[in-house]
PDB file of N, CA, C and O in Angstrom:
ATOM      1  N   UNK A   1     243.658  63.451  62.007  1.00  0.00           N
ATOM      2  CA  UNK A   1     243.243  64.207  63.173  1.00  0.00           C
ATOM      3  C   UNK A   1     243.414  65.699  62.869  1.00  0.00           C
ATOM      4  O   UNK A   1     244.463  66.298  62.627  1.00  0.00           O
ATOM      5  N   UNK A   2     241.963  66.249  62.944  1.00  0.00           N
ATOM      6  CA  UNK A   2     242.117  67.667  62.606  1.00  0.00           C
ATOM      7  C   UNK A   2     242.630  68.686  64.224  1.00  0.00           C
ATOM      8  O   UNK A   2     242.205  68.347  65.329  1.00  0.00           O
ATOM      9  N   UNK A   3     243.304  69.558  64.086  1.00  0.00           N
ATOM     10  CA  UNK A   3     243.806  70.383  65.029  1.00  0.00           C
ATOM     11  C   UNK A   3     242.729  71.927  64.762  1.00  0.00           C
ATOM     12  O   UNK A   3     242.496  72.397  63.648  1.00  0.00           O
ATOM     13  N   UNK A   4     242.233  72.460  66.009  1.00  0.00           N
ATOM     14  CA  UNK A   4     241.596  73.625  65.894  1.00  0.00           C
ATOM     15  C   UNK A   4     242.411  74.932  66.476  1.00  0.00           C
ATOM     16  O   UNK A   4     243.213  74.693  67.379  1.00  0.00           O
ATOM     17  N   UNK A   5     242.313  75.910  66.158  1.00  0.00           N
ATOM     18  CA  UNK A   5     243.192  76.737  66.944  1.00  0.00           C
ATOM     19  C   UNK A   5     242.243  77.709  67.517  1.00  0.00           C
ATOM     20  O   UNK A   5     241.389  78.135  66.739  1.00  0.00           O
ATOM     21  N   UNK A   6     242.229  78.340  69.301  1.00  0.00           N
ATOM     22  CA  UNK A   6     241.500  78.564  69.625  1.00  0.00           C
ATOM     23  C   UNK A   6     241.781  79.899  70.055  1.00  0.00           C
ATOM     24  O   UNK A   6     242.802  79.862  70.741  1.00  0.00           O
ATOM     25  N   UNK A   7     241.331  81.064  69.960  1.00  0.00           N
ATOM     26  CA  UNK A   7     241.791  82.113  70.151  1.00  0.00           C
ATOM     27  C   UNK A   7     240.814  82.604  71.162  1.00  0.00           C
ATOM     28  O   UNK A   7     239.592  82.708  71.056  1.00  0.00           O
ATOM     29  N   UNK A   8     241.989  83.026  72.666  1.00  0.00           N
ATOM     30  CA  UNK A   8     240.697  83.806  73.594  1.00  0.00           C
ATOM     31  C   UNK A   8     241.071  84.994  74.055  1.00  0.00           C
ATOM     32  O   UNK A   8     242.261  85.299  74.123  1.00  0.00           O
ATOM     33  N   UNK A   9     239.983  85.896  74.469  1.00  0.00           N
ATOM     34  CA  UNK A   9     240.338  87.271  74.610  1.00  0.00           C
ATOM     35  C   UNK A   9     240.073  87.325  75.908  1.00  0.00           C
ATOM     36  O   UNK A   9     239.043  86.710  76.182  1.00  0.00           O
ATOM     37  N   UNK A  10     240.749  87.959  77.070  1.00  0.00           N
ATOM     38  CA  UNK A  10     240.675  88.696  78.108  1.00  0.00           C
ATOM     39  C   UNK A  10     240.194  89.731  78.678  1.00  0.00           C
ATOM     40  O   UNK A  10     241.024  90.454  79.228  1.00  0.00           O
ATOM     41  N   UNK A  11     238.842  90.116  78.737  1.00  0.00           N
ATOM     42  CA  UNK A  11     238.492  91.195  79.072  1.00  0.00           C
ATOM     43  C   UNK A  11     237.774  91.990  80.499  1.00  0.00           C
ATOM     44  O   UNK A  11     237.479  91.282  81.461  1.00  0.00           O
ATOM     45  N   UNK A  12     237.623  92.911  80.527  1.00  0.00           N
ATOM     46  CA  UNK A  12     236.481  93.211  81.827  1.00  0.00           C
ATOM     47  C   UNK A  12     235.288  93.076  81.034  1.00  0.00           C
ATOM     48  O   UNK A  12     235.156  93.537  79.900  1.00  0.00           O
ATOM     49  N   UNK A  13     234.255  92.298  81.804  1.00  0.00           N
ATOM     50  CA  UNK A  13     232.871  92.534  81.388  1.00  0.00           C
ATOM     51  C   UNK A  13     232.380  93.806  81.641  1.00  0.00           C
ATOM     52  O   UNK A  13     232.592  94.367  82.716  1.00  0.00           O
ATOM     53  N   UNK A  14     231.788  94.273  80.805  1.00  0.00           N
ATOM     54  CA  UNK A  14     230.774  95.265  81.255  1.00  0.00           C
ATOM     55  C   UNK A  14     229.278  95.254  82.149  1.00  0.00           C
ATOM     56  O   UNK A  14     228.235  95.684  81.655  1.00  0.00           O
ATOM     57  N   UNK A  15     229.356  94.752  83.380  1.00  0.00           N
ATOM     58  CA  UNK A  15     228.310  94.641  83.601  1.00  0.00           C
ATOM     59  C   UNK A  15     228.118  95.922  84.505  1.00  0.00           C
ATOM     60  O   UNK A  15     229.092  96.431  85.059  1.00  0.00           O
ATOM     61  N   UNK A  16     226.481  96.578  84.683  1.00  0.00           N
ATOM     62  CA  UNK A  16     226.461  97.578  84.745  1.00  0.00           C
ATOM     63  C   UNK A  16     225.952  97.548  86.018  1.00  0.00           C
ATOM     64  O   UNK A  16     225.097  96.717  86.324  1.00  0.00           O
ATOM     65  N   UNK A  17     226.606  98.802  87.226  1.00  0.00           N
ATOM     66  CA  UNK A  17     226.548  98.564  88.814  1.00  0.00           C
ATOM     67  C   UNK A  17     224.994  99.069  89.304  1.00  0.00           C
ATOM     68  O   UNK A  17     224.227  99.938  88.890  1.00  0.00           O
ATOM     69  N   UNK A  18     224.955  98.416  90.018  1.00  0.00           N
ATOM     70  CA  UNK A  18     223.254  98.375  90.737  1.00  0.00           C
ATOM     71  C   UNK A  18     223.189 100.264  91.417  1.00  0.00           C
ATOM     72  O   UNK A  18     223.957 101.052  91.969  1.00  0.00           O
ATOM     73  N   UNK A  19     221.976 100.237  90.999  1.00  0.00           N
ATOM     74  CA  UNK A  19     222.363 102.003  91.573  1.00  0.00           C
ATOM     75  C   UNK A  19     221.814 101.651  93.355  1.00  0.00           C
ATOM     76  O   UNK A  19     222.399 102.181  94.300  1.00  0.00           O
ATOM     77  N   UNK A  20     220.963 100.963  93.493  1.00  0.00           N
ATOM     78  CA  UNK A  20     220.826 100.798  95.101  1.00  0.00           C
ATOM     79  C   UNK A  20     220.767  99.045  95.239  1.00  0.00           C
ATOM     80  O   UNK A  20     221.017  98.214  94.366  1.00  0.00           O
ATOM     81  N   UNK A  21     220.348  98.836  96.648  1.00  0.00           N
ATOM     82  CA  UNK A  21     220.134  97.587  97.042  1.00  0.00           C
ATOM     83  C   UNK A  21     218.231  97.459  97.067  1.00  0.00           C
ATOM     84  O   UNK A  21     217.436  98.323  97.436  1.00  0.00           O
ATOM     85  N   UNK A  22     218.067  96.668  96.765  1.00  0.00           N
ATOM     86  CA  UNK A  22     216.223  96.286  97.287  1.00  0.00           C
ATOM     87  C   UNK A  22     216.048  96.968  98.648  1.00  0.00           C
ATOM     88  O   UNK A  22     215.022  97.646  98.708  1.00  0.00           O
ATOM     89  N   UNK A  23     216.836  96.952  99.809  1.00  0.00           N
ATOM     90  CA  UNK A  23     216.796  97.897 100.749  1.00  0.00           C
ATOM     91  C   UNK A  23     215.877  98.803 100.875  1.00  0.00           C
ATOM     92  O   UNK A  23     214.841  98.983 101.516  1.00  0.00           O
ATOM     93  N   UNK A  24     217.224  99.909  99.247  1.00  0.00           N
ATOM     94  CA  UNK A  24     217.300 101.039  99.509  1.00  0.00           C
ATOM     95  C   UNK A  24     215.690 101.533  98.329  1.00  0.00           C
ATOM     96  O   UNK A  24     214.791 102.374  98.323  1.00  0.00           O
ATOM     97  N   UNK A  25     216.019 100.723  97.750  1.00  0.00           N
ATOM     98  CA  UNK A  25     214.647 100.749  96.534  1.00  0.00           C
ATOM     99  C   UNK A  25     213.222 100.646  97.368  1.00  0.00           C
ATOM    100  O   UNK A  25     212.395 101.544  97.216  1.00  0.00           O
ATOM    101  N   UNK A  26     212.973  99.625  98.181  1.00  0.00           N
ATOM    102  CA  UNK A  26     212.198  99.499  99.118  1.00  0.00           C
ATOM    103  C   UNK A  26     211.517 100.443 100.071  1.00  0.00           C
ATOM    104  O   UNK A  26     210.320 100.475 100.357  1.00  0.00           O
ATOM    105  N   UNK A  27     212.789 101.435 100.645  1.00  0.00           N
ATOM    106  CA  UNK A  27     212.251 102.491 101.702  1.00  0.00           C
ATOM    107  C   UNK A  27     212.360 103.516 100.693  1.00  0.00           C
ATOM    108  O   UNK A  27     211.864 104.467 101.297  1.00  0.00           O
ATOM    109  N   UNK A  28     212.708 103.984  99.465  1.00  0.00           N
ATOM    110  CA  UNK A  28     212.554 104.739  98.695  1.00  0.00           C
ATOM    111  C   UNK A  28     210.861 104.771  98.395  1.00  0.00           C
ATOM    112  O   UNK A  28     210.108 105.696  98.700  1.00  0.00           O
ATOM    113  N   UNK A  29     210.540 103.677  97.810  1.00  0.00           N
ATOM    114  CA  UNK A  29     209.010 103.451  97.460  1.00  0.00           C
ATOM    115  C   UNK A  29     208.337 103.803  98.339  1.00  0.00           C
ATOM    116  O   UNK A  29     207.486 104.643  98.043  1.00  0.00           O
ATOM    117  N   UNK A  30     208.401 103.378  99.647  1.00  0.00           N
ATOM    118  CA  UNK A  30     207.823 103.654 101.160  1.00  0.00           C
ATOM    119  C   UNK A  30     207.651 105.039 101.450  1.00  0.00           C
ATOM    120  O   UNK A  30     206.564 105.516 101.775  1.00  0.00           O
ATOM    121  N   UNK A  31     208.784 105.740 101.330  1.00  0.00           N
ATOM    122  CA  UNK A  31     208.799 107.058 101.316  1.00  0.00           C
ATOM    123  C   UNK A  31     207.972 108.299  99.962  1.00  0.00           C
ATOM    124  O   UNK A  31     207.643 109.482  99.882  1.00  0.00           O
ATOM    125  N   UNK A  32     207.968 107.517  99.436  1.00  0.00           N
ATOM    126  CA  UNK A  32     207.025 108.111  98.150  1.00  0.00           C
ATOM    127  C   UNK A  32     205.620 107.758  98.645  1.00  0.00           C
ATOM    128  O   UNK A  32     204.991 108.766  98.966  1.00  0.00           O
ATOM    129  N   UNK A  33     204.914 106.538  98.805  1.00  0.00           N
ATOM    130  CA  UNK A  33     203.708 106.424  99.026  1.00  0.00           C
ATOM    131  C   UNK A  33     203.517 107.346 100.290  1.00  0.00           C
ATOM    132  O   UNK A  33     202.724 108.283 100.378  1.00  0.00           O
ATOM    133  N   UNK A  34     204.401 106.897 101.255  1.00  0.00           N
ATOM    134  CA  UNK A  34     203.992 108.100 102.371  1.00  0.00           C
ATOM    135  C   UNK A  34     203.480 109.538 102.228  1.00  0.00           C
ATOM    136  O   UNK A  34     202.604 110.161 102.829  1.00  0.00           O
ATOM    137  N   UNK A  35     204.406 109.891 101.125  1.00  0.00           N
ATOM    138  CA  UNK A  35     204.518 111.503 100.481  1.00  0.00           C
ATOM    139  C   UNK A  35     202.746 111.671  99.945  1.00  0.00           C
ATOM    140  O   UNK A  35     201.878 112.474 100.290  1.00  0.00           O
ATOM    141  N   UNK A  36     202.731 110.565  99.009  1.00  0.00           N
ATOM    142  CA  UNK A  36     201.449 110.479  98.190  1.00  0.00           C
ATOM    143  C   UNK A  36     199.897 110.651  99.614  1.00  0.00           C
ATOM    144  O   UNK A  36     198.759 111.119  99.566  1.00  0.00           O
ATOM    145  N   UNK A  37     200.452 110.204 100.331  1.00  0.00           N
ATOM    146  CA  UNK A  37     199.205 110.246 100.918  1.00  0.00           C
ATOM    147  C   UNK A  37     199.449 110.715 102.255  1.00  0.00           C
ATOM    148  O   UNK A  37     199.597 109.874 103.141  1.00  0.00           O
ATOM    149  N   UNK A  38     199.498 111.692 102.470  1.00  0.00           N
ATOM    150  CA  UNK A  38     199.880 113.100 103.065  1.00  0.00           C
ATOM    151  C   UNK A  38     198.872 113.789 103.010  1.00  0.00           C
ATOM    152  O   UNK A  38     198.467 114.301 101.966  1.00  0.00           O
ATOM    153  N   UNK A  39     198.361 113.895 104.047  1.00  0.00           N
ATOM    154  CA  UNK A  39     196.592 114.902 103.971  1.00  0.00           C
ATOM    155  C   UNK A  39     197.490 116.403 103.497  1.00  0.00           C
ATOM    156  O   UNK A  39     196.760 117.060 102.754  1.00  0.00           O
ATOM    157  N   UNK A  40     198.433 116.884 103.657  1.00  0.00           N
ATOM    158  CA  UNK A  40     198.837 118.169 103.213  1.00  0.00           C
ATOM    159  C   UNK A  40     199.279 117.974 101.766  1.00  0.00           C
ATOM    160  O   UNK A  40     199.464 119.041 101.181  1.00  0.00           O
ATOM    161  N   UNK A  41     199.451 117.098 101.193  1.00  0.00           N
ATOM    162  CA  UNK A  41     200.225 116.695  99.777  1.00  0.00           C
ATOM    163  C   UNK A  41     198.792 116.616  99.276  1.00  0.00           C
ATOM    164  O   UNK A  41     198.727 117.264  98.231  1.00  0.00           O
ATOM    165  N   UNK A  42     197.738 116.139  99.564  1.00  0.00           N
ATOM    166  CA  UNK A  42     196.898 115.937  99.094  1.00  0.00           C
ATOM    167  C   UNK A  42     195.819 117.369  98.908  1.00  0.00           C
ATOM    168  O   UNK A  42     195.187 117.702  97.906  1.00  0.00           O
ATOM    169  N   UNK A  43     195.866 117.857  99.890  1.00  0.00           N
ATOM    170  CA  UNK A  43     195.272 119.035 100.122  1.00  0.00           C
ATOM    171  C   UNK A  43     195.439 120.018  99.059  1.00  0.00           C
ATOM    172  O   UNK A  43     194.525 120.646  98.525  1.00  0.00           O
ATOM    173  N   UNK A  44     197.174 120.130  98.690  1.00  0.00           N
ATOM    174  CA  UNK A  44     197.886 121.023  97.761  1.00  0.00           C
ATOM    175  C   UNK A  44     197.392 120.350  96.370  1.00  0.00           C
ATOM    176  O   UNK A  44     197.355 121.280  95.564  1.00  0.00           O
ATOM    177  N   UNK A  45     197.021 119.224  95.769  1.00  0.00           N
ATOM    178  CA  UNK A  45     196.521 118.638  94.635  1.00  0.00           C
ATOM    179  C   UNK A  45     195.255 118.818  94.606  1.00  0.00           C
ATOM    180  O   UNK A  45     194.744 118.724  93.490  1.00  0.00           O
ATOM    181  N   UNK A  46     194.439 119.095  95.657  1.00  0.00           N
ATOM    182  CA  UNK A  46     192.873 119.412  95.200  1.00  0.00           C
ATOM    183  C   UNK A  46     192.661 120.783  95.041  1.00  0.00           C
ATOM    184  O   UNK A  46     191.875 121.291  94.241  1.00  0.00           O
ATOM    185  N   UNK A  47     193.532 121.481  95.987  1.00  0.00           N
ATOM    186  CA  UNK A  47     193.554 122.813  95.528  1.00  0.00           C
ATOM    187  C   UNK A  47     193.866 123.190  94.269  1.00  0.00           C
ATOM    188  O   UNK A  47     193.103 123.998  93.741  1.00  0.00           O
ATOM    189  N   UNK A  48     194.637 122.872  93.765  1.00  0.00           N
ATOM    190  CA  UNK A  48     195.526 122.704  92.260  1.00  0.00           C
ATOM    191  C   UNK A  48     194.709 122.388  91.036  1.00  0.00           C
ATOM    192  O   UNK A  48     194.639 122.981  89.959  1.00  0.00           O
ATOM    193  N   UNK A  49     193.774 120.701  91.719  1.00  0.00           N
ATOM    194  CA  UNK A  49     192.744 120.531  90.641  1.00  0.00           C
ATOM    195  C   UNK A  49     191.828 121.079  90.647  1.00  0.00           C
ATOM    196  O   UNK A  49     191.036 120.633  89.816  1.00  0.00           O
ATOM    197  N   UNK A  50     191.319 122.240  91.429  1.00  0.00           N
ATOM    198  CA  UNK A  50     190.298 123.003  91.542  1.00  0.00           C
ATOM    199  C   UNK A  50     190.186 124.383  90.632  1.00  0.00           C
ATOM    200  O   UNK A  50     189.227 124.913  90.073  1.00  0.00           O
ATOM    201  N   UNK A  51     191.720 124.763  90.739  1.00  0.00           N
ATOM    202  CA  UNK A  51     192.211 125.932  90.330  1.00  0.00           C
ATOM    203  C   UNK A  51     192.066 125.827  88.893  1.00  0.00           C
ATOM    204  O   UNK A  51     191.543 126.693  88.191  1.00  0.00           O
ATOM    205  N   UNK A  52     192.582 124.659  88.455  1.00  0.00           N
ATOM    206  CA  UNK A  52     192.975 124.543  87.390  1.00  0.00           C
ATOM    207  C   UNK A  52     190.884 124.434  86.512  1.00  0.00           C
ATOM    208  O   UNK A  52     190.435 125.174  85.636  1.00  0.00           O
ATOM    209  N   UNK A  53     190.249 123.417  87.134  1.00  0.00           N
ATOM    210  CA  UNK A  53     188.793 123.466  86.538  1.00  0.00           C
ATOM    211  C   UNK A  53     188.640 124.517  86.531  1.00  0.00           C
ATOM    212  O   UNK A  53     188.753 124.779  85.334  1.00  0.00           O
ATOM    213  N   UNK A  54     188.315 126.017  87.363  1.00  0.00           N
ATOM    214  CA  UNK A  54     187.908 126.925  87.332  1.00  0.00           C
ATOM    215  C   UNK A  54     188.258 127.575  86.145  1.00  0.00           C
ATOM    216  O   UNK A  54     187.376 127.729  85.301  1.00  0.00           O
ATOM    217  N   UNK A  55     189.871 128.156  85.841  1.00  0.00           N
ATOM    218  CA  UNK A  55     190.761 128.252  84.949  1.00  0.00           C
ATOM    219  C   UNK A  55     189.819 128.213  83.970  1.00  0.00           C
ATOM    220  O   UNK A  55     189.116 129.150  83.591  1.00  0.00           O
ATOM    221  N   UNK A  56     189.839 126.376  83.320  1.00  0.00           N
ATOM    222  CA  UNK A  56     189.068 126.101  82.246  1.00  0.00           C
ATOM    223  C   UNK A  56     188.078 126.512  82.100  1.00  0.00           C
ATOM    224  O   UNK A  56     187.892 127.164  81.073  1.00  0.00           O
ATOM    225  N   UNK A  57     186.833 126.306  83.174  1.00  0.00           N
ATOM    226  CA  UNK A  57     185.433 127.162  82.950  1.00  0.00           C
ATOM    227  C   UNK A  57     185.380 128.025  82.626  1.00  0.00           C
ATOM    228  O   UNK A  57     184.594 128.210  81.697  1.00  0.00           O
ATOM    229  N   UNK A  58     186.144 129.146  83.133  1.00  0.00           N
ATOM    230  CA  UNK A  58     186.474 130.507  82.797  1.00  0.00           C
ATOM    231  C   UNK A  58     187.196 131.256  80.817  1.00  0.00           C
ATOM    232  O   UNK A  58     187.080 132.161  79.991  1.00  0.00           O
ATOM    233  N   UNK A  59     187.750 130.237  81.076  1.00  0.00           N
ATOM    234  CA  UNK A  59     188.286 129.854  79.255  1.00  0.00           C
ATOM    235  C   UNK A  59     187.015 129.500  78.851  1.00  0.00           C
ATOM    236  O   UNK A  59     186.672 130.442  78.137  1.00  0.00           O
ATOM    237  N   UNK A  60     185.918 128.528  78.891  1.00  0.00           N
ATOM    238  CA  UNK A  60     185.325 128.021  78.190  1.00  0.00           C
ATOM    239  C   UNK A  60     184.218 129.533  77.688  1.00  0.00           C
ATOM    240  O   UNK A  60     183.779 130.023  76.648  1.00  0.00           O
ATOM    241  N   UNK A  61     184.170 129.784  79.079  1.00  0.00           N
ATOM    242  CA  UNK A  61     183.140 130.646  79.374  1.00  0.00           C
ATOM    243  C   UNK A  61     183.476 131.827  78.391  1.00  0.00           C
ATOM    244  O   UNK A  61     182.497 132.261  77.784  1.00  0.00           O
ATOM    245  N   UNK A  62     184.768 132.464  78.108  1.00  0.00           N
ATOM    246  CA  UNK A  62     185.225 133.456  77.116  1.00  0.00           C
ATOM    247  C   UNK A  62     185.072 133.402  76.310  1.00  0.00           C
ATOM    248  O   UNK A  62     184.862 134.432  75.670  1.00  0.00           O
ATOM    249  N   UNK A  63     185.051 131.795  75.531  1.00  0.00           N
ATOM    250  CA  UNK A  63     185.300 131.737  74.141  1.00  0.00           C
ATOM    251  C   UNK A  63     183.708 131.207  73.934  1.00  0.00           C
ATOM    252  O   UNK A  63     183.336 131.766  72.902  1.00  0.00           O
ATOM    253  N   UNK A  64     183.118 130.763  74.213  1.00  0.00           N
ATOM    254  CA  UNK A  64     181.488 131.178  74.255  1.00  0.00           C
ATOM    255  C   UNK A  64     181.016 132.765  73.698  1.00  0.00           C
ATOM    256  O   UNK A  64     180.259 133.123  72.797  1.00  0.00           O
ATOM    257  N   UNK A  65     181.876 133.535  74.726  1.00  0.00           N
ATOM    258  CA  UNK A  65     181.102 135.083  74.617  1.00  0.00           C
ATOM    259  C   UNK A  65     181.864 135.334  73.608  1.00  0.00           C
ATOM    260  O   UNK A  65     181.048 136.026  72.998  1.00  0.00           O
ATOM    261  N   UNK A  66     182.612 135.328  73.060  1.00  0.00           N
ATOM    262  CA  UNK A  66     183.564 135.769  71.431  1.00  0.00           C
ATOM    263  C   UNK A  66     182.144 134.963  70.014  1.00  0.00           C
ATOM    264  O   UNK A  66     182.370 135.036  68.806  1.00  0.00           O
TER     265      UNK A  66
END
C-alpha cells in the first residue's frame, strides 16, 4: 500500500471586484444613448462635421492652387 503525501496551501483568491452591478451598467448605457440622441448633441456633431468638410475643401482647394 502506497501512501501519498498531500500538500495544501491556504490562500485568498484573487478574484477581481465587479466595478458596478447590471443595474448600474444598465442605466449607465441608458444614459449614454440618451446623450447620443439629443437633438442638441446632435446638432453640435453636424456642426462639427460640417466644419470640419469645409476645412478639407479649403485644404484641397490650396494645394490644387500650389
Amino acid at each position: 500500500m502506497k501512501l501519498h503525501t498531500v500538500i495544501t496551501r491556504h490562500g485568498q483568491s484573487k478574484v477581481p471586484e465587479r466595478r458596478c452591478t447590471c443595474g448600474q451598467q444598465a442605466a449607465e448605457l441608458i444614459t449614454k444613448i440618451v446623450t447620443a440622441l439629443d437633438p442638441e448633441t446632435q446638432q453640435i456633431c453636424d456642426e462639427e462635421c460640417a466644419h470640419r468638410s469645409l476645412q478639407n475643401t479649403q485644404f484641397f482647394t490650396l494645394t490644387q492652387q500650389l
